[in-house]
N, C-alpha and C positions, 0 to 999 in steps of 0.2 A: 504494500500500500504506500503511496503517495502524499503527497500535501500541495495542493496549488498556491497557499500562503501561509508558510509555515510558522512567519511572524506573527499569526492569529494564537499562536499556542501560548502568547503571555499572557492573552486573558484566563486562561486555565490557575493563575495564580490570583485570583480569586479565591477559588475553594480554601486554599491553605489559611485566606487569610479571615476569610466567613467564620472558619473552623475556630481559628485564633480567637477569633472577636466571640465566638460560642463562650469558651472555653472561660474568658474574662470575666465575661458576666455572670457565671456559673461562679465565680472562686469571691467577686463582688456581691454576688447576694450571699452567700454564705457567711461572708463579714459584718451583713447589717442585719444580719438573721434575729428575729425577737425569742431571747432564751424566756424558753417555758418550763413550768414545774414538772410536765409532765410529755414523755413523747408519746403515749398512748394516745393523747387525747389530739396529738398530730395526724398521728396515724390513723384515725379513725375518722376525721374530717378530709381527709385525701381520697383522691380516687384510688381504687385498687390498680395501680399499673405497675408492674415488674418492667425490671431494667431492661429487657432486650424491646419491649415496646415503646421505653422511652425512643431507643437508639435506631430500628429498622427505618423511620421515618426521615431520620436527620441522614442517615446512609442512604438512603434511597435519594432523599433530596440532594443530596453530596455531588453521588453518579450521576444526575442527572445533570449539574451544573457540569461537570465532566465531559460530556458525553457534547452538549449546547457548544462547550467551548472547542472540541476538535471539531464540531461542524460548522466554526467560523474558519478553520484553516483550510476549508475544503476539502476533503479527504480524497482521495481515487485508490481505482483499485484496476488492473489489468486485466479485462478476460475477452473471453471471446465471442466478438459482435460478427454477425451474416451480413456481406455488402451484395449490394443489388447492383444491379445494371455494368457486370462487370466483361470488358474487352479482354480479351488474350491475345496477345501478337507474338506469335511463335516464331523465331526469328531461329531458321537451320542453317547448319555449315553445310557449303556446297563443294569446298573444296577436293583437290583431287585426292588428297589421304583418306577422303568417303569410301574410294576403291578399295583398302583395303580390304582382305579377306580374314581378317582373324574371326569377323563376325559376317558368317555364311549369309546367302554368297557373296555379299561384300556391305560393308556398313551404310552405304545408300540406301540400297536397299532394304536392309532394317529399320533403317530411319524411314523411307516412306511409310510401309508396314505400319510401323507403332504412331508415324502419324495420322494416319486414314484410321488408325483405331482410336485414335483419339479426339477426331473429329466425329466420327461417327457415335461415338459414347456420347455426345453432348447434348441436354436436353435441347429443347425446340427452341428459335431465340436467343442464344449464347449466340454473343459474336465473337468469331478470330478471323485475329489478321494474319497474312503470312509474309515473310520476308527470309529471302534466300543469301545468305552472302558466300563470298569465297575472297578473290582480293580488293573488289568493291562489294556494296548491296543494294538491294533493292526493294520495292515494295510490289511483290505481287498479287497478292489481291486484300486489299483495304477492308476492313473488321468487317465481318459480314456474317447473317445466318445462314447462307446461302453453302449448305454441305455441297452440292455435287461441284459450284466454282472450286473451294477448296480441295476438292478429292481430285480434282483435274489439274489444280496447278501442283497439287503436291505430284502427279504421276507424271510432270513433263519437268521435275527437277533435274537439273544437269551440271555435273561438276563442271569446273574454272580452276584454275591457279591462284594463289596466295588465300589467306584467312585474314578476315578486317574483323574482329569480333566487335569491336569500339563503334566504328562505321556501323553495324547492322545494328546497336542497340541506338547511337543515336534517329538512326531511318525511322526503326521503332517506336520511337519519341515522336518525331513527327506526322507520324499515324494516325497516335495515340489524340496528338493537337489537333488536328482536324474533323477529331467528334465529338472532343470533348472540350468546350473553352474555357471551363478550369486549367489546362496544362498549355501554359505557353509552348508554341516549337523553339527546336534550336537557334541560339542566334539575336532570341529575343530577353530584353530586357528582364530579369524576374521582378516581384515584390508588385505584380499590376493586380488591383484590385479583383477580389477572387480565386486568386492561385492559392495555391494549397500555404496553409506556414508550416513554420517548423515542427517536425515530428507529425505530421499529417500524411496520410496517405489517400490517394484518389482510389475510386473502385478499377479500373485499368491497370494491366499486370504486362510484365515483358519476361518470355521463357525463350531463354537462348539456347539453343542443341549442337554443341560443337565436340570435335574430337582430336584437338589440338591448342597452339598457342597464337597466341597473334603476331601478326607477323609482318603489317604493314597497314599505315592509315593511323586514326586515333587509338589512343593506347586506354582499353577495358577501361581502366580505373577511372579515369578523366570524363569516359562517356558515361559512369555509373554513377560520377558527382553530380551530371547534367538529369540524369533519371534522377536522384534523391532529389536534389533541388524543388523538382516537379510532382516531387509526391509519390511518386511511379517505384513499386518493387521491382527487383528483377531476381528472377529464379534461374540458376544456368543447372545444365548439364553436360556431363562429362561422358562422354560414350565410345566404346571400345577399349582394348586390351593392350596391353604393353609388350607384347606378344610380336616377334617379328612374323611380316606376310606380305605373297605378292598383292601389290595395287592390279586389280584388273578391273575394268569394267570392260559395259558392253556399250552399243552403240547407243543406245537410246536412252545412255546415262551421262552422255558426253557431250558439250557444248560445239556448235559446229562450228568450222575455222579454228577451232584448236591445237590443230596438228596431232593430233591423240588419234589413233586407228580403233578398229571393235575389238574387245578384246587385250585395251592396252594393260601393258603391265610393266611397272614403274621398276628403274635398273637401280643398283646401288647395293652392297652385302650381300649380290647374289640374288638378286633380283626381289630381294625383299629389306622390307622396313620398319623398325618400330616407332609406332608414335607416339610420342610424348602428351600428354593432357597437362596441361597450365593451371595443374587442381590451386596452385596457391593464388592466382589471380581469379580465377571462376569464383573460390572461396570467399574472396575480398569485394568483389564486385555484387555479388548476394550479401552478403553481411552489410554492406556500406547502405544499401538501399530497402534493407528490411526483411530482403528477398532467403531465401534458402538453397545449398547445393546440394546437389546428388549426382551421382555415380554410376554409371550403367555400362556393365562389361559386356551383356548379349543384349538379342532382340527380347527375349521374356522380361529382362528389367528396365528396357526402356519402354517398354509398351505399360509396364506397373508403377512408374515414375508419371510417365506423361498422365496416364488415365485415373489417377489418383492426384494431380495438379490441383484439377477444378476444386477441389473441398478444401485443399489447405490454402487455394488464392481468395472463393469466394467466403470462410470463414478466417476473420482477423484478429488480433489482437490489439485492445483499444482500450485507450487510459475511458474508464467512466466514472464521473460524479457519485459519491456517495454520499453528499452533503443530505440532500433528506429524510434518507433514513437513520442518520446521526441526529437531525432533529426530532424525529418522530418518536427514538428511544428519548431521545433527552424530556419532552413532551411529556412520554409512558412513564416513567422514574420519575418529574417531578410529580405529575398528577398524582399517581398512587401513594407517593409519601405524604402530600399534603392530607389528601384523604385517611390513610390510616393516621396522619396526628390526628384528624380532627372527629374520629370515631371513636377511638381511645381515651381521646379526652371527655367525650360527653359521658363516658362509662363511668 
């Protein structure tokens, strides 16, 4: 738990000093007490009240001034709020390390797979966006419900040369601004009335699926201070093995004019390669923005990563208010103590 103003907790020093001023006046009448001959005959003009009767009342009233004073400090507490109306711009690596084969028959192709299953998991109305990179990116089809666009741009994905992972999440940003004018795009001014503040998050998510480092263009971190700025989490994934294998695709995973034949298969150690995942920058670029990393060495765990997204982007975690029910208790604990002093006493 929280405090939005934590400087309210010096009104809590009241109670000590209530207690104090009790305590005074109790040891004050005692001083001016009229001596009698007799204390039976005290005691039989008093009400029947036992000590812990005097006491539940002024304890109950105590807590309650307690309870009043941490709901001037605001209290919060972090749990977990459902966002509505939430975007996914799923931003894949197109690059030619996609060829590999550690991940049958080669990591492209498991990446389509687990994405057309994770378009197709999505209830009716979820929009995503897709964005392909390799050593630029691009926007190919802008946040939409529209499953069979998406299931067609993901079947005509085609590797290229270099990894911009920085580049495709800023693309992603600009996506994201063009449906939602809460989030400024790149380039633009922040702090314009509306944007998200600090520690906010808009309902709009960026899941980036790469199986390498970056390698040219904006560097991750820089593009993930431009996402937090905007409110924007970013979830990345890490996908394939460290496992040497030949690069091969086929033709219809190959960008055309790229000198790549059917069937190419990438030379170096013997006609094979291992690839590297950049887990400490993916890690930093999810941490910095809110966002979370994961891991996926086959097609079964990236198909359980992607398709398990939607629940952990559309439920958040989010500082909320608990100021009124710290007055409500404070409210219940004085009432009740007033009332039992003033039932006790008519006894």
């Amino acid at each position: 738990m929280s405090l939005a103003w934590p400087w309210a907790l010096a009104a809590l020093l009241v109670v000590p000093l209530l207690l104090a001023l009790r305590w005074w006046l109790n040891r004050r009448r005692r001083k001016v007490a009229v001596r009698v001959s007799s204390i039976a005959l005290i005691r039989a003009a008093l009400p029947g009240r036992s000590r812990w009767q005097r006491r539940i009342p002024a304890a109950l009233f105590a807590l309650g001034l307690l309870a009043l004073g941490l709901a001037l400090a605001r209290p919060q507490a972090s749990m977990a709020v459902p966002q509505d109306s939430t975007s996914i711009l799923l931003a894949m690596d197109v690059s030619q390390s996609m060829c590999s084969t550690d991940v049958p028959p080669n990591r492209l192709a498991a990446a389509r797979d687990a994405a057309r299953e994770f378009v197709l998991a999505q209830e009716d109305g979820t929009r995503i966006g897709l964005v392909a990179f390799s050593g630029i990116s691009g926007l190919l089809v802008e946040p939409t419900d529209d499953k069979q666009a998406l299931l067609t741009a993901i079947d005509n994905l085609r590797t290229s040369r270099g990894t911009a992972i920085g580049q495709a999440i800023l693309t992603s940003i600009d996506a994201i601004a063009e449906i939602n004018p809460a989030v400024p795009p790149t380039g633009v001014e922040l702090g314009a009335p509306g944007s998200p503040g600090a520690g906010e998050y808009v309902a709009d998510t960026i899941v980036v699926l790469t199986d390498g480092a970056n390698t040219q263009g904006v560097d991750p971190v820089t593009a993930a201070q431009e996402a937090k700025a905007r409110g924007l989490r970013v979830y990345t994934i890490g996908f394939g093995t460290t496992d040497p294998a030949p690069l091969i695709c086929s033709a219809d995973q190959m960008t055309a004019g790229s000198g790549a034949r059917p069937e190419w298969q990438g030379r170096g150690g013997g006609g094979r390669r291992a690839q590297l995942i950049d887990e400490e920058t993916l890690g930093e670029v999810a941490e910095l923005t809110g966002g979370e990393y994961f891991r996926a060495q086959d097609s079964e765990q990236l198909v359980d990563v992607l398709t398990d997204l939607p629940g952990t982007i559309t439920v958040q975690r989010q500082d909320v208010e608990l100021t009124v029910w710290f007055v409500l208790a404070a409210t219940l604990l004085v009432g009740t103590g007033v009332g039992l002093s003033l039932r006790w006493n008519r006894s």
